[in-house]
C-alpha positions as CSV (number, residue, x, y, z in Angstrom):
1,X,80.6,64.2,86.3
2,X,83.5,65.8,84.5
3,X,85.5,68.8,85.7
4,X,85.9,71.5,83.1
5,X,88.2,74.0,82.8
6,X,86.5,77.4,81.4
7,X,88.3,80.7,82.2
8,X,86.3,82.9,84.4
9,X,84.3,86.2,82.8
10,X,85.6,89.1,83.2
11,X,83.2,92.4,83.6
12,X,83.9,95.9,83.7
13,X,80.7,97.2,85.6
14,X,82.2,100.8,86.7
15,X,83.3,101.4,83.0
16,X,87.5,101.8,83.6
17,X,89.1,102.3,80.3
18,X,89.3,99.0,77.7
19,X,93.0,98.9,78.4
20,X,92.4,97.5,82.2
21,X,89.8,94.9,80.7
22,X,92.1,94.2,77.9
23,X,95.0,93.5,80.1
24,X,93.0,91.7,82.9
25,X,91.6,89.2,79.7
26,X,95.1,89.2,78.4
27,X,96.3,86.6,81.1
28,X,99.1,84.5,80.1
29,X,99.4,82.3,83.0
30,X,99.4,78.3,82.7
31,X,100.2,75.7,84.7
32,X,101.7,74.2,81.7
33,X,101.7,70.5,81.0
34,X,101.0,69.9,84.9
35,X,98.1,68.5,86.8
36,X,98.8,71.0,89.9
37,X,100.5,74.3,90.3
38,X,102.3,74.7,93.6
39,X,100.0,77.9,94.2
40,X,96.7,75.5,93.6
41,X,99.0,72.9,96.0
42,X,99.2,75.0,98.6
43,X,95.6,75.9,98.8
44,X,92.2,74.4,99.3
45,X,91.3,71.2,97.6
46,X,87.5,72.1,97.8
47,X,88.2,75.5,96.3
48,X,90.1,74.2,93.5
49,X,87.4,71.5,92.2
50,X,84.5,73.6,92.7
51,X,86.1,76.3,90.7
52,X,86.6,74.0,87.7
53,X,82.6,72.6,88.6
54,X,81.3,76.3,88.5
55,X,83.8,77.8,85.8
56,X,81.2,78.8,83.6
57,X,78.8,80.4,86.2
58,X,82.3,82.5,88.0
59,X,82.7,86.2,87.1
60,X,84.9,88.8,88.4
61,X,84.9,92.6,88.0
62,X,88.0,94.1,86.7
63,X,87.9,96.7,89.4
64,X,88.7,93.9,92.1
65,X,91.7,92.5,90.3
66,X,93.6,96.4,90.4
67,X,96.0,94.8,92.7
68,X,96.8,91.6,91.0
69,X,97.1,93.4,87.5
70,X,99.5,95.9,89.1
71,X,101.3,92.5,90.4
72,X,101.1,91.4,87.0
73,X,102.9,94.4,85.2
74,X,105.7,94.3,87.6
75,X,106.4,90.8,86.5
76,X,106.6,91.8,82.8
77,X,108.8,94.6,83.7
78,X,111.4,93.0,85.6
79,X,110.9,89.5,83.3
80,X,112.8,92.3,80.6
81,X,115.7,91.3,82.7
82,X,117.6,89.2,80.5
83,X,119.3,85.6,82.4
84,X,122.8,85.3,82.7
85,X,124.8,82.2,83.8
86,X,124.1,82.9,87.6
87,X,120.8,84.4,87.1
88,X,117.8,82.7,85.3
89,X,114.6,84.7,85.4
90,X,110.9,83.2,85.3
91,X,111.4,80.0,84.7
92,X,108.4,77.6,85.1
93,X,110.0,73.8,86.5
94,X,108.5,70.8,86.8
95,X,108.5,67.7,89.2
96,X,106.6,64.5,89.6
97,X,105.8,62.9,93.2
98,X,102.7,60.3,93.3
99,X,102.1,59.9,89.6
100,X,101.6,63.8,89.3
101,X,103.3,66.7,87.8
102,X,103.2,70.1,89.8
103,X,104.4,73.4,88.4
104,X,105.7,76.2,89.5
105,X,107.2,79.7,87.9
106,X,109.8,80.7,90.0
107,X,111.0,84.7,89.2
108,X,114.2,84.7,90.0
109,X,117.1,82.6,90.4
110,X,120.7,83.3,91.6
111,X,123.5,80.7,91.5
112,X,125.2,81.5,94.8
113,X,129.6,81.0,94.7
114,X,129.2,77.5,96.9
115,X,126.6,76.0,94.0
116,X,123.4,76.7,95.8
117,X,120.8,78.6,94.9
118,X,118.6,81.8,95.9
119,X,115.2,82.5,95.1
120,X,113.3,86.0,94.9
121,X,109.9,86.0,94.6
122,X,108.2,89.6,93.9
123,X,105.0,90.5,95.8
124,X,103.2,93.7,95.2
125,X,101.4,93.4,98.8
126,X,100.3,95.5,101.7
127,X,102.6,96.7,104.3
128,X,100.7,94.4,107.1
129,X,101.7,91.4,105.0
130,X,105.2,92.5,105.8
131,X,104.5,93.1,109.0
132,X,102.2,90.2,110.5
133,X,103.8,87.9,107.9
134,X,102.0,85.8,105.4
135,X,101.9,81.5,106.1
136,X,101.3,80.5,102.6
137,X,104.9,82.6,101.6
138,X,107.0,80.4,103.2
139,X,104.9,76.8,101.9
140,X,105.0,78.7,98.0
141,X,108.9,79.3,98.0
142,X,109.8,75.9,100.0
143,X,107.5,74.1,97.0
144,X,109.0,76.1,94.6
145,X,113.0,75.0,96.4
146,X,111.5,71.5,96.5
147,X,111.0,72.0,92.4
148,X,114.3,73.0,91.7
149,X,116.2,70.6,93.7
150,X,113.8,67.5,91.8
151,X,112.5,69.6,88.3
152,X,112.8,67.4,85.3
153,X,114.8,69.8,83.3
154,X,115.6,72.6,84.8
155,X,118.7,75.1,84.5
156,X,119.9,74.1,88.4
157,X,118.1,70.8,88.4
158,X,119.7,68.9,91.5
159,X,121.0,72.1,93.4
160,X,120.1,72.8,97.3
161,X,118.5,76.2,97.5
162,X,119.9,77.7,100.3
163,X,118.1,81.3,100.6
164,X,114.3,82.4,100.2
165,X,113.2,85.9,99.6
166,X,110.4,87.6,99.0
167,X,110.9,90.9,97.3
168,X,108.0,92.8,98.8
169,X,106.7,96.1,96.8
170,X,104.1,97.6,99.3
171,X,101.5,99.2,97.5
172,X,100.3,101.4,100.7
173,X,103.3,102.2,102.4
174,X,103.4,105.3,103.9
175,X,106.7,107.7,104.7
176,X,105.4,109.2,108.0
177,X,104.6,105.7,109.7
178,X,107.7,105.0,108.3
179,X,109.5,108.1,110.5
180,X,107.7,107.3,113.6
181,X,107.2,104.2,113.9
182,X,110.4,101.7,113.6
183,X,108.7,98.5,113.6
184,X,107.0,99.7,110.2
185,X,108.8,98.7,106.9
186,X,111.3,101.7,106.2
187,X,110.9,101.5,102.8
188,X,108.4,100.7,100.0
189,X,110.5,97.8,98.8
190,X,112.0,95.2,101.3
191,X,113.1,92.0,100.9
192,X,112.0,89.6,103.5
193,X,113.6,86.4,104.0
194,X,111.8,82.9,105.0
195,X,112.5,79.4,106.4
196,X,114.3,77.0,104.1
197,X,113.0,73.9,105.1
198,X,115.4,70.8,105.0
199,X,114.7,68.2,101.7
200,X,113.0,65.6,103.6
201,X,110.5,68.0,105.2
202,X,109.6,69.8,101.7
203,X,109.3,66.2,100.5
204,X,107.0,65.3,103.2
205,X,104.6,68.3,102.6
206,X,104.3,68.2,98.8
207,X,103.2,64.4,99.3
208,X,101.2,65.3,101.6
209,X,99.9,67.7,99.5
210,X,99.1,66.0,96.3
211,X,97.8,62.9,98.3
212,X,94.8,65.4,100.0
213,X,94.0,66.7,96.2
214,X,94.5,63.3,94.9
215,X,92.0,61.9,97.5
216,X,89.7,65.0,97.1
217,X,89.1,64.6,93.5
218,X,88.7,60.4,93.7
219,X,86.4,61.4,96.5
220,X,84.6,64.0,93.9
221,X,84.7,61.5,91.1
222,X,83.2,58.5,92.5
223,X,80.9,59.8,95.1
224,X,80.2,63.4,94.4
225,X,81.3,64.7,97.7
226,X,83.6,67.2,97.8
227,X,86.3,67.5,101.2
228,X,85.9,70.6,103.6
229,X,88.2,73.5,104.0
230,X,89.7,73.7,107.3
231,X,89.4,76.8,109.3
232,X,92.8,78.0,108.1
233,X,91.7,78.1,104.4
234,X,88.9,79.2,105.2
235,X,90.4,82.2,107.3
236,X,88.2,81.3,110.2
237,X,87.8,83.4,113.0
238,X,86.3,81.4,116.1
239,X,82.3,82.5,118.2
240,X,83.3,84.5,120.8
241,X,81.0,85.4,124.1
242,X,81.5,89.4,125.0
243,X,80.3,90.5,129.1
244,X,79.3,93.8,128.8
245,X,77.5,95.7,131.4
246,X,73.5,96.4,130.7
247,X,72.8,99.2,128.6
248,X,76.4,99.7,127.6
249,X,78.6,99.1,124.0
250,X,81.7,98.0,124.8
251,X,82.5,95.1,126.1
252,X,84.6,94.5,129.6
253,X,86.1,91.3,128.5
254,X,85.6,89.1,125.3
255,X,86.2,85.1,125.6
256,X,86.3,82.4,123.7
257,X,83.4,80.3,125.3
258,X,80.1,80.5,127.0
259,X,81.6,78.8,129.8
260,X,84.5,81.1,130.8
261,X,81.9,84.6,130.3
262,X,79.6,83.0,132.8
263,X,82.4,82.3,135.2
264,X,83.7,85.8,135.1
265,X,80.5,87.2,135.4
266,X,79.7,85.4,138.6
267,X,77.1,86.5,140.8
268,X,76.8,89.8,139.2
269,X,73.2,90.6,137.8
270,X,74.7,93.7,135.9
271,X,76.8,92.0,133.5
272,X,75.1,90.4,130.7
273,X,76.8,88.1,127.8
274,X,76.5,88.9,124.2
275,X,77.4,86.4,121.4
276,X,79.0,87.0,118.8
277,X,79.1,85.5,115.6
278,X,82.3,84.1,114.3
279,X,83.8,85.0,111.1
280,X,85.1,83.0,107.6
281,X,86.9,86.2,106.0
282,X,87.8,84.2,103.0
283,X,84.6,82.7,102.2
284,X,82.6,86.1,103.0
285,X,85.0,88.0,100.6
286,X,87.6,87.0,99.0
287,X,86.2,83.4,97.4
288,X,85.0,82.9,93.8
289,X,82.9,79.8,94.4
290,X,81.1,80.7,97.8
291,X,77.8,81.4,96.6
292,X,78.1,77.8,95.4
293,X,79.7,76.2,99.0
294,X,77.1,74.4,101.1
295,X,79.6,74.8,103.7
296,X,79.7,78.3,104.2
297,X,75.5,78.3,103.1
298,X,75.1,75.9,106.2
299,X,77.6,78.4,108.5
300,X,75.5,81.4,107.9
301,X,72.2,79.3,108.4
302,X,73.9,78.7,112.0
């Protein structure tokens, strides 16, 4: 069986003006003459072939993509910025490792005075992003180094990248946790810097990488099996056991096995364990193919 690619339907169930619908249909983004983006890289070879399998059957509202249209906008504002020789903006690159092309747009690029480069990457995100920090920043914006230091053609082809940003516009920031609370971001807009990994260690990964999507879709196309996401893609919060005493809510301690409740418990007949049910926060809300995934079916049969 052949994987398609069909864009996903758009509704507009709570009836928002035609301009959001229009805009949301309207989307311009392409991977390009690529077989993998570095955002599809970075993410869940399961998700990313059963999204082309189901493209036909997948619909979102246009009410739960306010966020990413408002990400969307700020690009097309700032990509009015015009490049100059240091600065190139929104440029999509593009570098081959094991017989594939990936892709990636990057924003924004600065030519630094000792010929390496910086790159900015905007995010319209919430303040806890800034906060708790976000995993998947730091793999994006090392792929997207990686893709500049080995892109075919581009404008700094062959140059190290020595700083990573991420220009971080927080759509629910707040003044008055600001004032009291100095561990919140300050302001709405902060730059946050990540990691820049050495070459052989972005090198490493992307291979890595490409190999488990490479392997997941030879897996798909001879055997029709698909891989399973890992707990990390799949946002996976673990079963935990919760001592409580009879009769009451809350719970005295919560652990992470069945094991270590019945040891603190003990001898005492007025403690009881409660289970509680693990979580898989991506699959539960924020996947377009889980109503598909036998995985997450046979998790919630459990």
């Amino acid at each position: 069986m052949n994987v398609r690619s069909i864009q996903m339907k758009i509704t507009n169930k709570t009836g928002l003006p035609d301009s959001f619908l229009n805009f949301a249909r309207d989307d311009k983004y392409t991977k390009g003459k690529a077989d993998i983006s570095v955002t599809t890289l970075i993410d869940s070879p399961r998700v990313r072939i059963m999204r082309d399998i189901y493209a036909d059957k997948l619909e979102t509202d246009v009410v739960d993509m306010i966020w990413p249209l408002f990400g969307t906008a700020v690009h097309h504002i700032l990509e009015s910025s015009q490049s100059t020789d240091r600065v190139t903006i929104e440029e999509r690159l593009f570098g081959q490792a094991l017989g594939w092309t990936l892709s990636g747009a990057i924003d924004h690029q600065e030519l630094l005075d000792d010929g390496t480069v910086r790159i900015t990457d905007y995010k319209v995100t919430s303040a806890w992003s800034v906060i708790l920090g976000k995993d998947e920043w730091a793999l994006q914006q090392n792929c997207y180094a990686w893709l500049v230091k080995n892109s075919i053609d581009g404008k700094n082809r062959g140059r190290d990248v020595s700083s990573l940003r991420i220009c971080a516009i927080l759509r629910d920031w707040q003044r008055k946790k600001a004032l009291f609370d100095k561990d919140y971001p300050q302001a709405p807009v902060v730059i946050v810097e990540l990691p820049v990994w050495s070459g052989r260690k972005a090198n490493d990964y992307i291979h890595e990488r490409i190999a488990d999507h490479q392997d997941a879709q030879i897996m798909y196309d001879t055997e029709d099996r698909l891989p399973l996401c890992s707990q990390e893609e799949m946002w996976a919060k673990p079963d935990t056991f919760a001592v409580k005493e009879k009769g009451k809510v809350r719970a005295k301690r919560v652990l992470n096995s069945e094991e270590e409740a019945k040891e603190y418990i003990g001898n005492n007949e007025n403690l009881a364990i409660e289970f509680r049910k693990g979580e898989r926060t991506r699959c539960e809300g924020y996947c377009s193919v889980s109503e598909y995934c036998d995985q997450f079916s046979g998790w919630r049969k459990t």
